[in-house]
C-alpha positions in Angstrom: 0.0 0.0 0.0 3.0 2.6 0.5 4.4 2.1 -2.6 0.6 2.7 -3.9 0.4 5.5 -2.1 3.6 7.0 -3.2 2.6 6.2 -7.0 -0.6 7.8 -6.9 0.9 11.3 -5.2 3.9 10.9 -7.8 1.1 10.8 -10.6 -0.7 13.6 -8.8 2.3 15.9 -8.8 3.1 15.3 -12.4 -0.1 16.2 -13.5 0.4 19.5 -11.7 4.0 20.4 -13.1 2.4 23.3 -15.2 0.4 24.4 -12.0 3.7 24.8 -10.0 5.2 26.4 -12.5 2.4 29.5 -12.6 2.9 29.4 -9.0 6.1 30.8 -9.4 4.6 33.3 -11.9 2.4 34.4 -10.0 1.3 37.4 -11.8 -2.9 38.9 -12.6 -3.5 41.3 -15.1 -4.6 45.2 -14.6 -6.9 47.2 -16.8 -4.9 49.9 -15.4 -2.1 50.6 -12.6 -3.8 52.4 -9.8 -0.6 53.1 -8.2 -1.7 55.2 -4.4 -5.6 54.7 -5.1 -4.9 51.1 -5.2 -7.3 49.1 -3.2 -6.0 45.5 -3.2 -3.6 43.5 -1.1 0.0 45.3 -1.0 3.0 44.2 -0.4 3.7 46.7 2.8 1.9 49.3 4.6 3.3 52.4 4.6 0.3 54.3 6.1 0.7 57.9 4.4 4.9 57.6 4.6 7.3 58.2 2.1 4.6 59.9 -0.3 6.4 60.7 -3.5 4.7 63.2 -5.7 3.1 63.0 -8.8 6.1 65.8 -10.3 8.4 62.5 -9.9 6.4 59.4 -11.5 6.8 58.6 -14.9 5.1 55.7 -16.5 7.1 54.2 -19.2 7.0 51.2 -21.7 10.1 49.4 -23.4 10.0 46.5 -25.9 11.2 43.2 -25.6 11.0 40.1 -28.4 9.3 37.3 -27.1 9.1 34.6 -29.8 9.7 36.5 -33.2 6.9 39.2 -31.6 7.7 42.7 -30.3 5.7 43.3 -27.0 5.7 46.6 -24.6 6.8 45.9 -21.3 5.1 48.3 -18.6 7.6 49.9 -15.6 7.1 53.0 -13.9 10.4 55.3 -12.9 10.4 57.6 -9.8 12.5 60.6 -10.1 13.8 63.0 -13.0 14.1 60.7 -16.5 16.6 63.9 -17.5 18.8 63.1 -15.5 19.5 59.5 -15.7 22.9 60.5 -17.5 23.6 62.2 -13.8 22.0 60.2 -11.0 22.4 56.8 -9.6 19.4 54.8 -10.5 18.0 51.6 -8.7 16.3 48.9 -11.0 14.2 47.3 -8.3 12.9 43.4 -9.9 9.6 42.2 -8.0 8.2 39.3 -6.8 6.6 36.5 -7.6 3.0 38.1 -6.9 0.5 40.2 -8.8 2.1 43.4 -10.8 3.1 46.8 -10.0 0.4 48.0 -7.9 1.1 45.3 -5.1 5.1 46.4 -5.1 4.1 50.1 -5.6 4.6 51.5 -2.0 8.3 48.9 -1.9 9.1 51.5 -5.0 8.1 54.5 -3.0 10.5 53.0 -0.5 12.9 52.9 -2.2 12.9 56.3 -3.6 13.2 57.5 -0.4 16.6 56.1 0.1 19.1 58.9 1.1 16.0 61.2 1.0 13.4 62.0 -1.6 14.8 62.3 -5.3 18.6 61.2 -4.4 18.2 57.7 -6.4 15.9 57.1 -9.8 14.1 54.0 -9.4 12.8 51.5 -11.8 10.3 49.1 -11.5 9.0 46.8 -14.1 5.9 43.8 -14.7 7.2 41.1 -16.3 5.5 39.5 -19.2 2.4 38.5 -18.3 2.1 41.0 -15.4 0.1 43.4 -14.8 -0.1 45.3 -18.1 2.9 44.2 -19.5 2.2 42.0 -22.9 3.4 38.6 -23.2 3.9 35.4 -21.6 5.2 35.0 -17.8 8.8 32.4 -18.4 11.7 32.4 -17.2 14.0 33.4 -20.4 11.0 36.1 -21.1 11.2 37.7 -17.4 15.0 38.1 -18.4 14.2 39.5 -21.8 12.4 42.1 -20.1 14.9 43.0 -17.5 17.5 43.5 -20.3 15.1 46.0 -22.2 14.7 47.8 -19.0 18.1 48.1 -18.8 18.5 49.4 -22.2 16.2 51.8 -22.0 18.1 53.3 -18.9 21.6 52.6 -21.1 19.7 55.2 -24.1 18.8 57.4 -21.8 22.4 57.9 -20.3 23.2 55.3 -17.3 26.5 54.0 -16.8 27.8 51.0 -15.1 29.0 52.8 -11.9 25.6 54.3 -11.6 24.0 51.3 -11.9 22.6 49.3 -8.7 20.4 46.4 -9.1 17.9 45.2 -6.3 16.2 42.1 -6.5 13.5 40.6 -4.2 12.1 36.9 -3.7 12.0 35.9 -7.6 13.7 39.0 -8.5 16.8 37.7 -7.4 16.7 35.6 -10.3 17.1 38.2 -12.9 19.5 40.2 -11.0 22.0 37.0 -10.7 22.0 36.5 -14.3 22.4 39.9 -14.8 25.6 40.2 -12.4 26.7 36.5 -13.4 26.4 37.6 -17.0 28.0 40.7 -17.8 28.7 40.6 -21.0 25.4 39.4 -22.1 23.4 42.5 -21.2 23.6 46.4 -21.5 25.2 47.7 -18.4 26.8 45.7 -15.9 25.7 46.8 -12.1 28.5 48.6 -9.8 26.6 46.7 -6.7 23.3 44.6 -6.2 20.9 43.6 -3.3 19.0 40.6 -2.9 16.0 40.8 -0.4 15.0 37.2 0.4 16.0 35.6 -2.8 15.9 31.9 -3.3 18.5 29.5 -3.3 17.5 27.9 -7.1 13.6 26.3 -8.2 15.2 22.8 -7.1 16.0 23.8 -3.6 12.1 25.4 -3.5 10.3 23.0 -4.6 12.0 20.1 -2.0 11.3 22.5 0.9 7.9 22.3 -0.2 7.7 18.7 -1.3 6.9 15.5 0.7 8.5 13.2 -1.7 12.2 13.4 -2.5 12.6 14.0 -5.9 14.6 16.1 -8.5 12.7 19.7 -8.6 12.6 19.5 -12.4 10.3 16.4 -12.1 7.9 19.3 -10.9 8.9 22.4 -12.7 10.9 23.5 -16.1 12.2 26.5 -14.5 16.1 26.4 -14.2 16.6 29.3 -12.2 19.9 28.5 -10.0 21.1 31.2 -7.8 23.3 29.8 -5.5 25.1 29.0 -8.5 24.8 31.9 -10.5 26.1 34.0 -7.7 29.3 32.4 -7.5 30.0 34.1 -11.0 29.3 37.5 -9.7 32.4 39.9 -8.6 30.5 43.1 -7.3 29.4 43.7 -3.5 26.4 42.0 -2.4 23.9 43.4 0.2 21.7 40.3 1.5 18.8 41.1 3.8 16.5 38.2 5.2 13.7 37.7 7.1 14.6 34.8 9.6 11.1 33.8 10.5 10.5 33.3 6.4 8.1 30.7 5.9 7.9 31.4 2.0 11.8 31.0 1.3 13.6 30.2 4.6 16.6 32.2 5.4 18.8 28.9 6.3 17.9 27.0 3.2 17.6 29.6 0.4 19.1 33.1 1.5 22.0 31.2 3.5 23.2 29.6 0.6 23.4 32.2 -2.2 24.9 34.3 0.6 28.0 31.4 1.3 28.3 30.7 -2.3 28.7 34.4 -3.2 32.7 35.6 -4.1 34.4 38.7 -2.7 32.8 41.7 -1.0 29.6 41.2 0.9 27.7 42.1 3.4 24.4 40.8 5.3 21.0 41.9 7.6 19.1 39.7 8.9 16.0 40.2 10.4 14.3 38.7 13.7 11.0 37.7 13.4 11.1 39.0 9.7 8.4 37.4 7.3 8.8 37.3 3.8 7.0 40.5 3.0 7.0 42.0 6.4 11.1 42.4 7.0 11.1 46.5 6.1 8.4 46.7 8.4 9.7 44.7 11.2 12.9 46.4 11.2 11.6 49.8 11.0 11.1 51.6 7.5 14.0 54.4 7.8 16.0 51.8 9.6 15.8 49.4 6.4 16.5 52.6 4.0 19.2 53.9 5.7 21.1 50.3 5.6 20.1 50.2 1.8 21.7 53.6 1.5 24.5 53.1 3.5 25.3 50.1 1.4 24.9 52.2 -1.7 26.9 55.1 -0.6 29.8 53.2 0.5 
């Protein structure tokens, strides 16, 4: 009966490989970004702080070639897009979850860092997010995040000026970025990874009750703790250490180890995977972020 048993769940998770695989892409499409006047679920509460005026946000589009076909890729840039050839500028890569309007008040953060207006910041939906066209992959999520960082490149960013953030599944495209260089526009002076994951193998055995290669479950090849040993610029790793979602010791712990050369680390008690800027203290969290950049 066991080895029924352990047949009939193998079956059972086989027949939901696609399934896990959209849980990874977890995005939901808008009929428009709502951005403040948002009403759904959000990633963090910021409860009137770190308000950034309407003078600052500029809603953009980029294309990216997904499968022969030219799709617009929506991202929305917080401070002066004149002065990209001048300022430092942040390219903040989401979650797994929703689209822009969830991450919106993490980008308001974010441009907060040092004090209103000191970074640019971009944010970007992936294919398939939000109102961004095309399908939610892998190789298409890091389609996109090279057009986003063309369209910085055209409009006058330069490597040193160039910090890439990256937070749960947005680690992924900022490893292959930094483990890539010469692959993609601009190469990032530093990067920050905000409870990334360790690779989809590693993920899908926390979660699974059978032991099992994670690509009997999913296609995705995402591999961070190996990507990361490719990369040469500083790291800045924060973690939540009661993270449920991607535990600190199993995924965060790992890419950290594995990563070459200058790094640094914060890690968070009682931290959930969302809730880690809030549990330490919003102008705690963007001071570190900014001390990291500035050094």
């Amino acid at each position: 009966m066991k080895y029924i048993a352990l047949l009939l769940i193998s079956v059972s998770l086989l027949s939901c490989r696609k399934r896990l695989d959209s849980f990874l892409f977890n995005g939901s499409k808008l009929e428009s970004y709502q951005l403040d006047n948002y009403t759904g679920e959000v990633s963090l509460e910021l409860n009137g702080q770190f308000a950034v005026p309407d003078s600052m946000i500029n809603r953009v589009h980029f294309p990216v070639n997904i499968d022969g076909k030219t799709v617009q890729i929506q991202g929305i840039y917080v401070g002066d897009t004149n002065h990209i050839n001048q300022d430092t500028v942040i390219l903040y890569c989401h979650g797994n979850k929703d689209h822009m309007d969830f991450y919106w008040c993490r980008e308001k953060l974010y441009a907060n860092i040092g004090g209103l207006g000191r970074y640019g910041v971009l944010m970007f939906d992936y294919p398939g997010f939000g109102l961004s066209e095309g399908t939610a992959t892998e190789n298409n999520m890091y389609a996109s995040t090279s057009s986003a960082i063309s369209w910085l490149k055209n409009r006058g960013l330069t490597n040193d000026r160039f910090v890439m953030f990256g937070f749960s599944l947005g680690s992924a495209p900022v490893c292959e970025v930094a483990g890539h260089a010469s692959d993609y526009p601009l190469q990032p002076a530093k990067i920050i990874l905000e409870a990334p994951f360790a690779s989809a193998e590693i993920m899908i055995q926390d979660a699974a009750l059978l032991s099992m290669p994670g690509s009997f479950l999913v296609d995705l090849k995402i591999d961070n703790a190996t990507e990361i040993k490719k990369v040469n610029v500083p790291l800045l790793w924060i973690h939540g250490m009661a993270d449920s979602f991607l535990s600190m010791s199993s995924h965060g712990q790992l890419v950290y180890d594995n990563k070459p050369g200058a790094k640094e680390c914060v890690l968070v008690p009682g931290g959930e995977h969302e809730t880690t800027p809030f549990v330490m203290g919003y102008q705690a969290y963007i001071d570190r972020l900014a001390a990291f950049i500035q050094s």
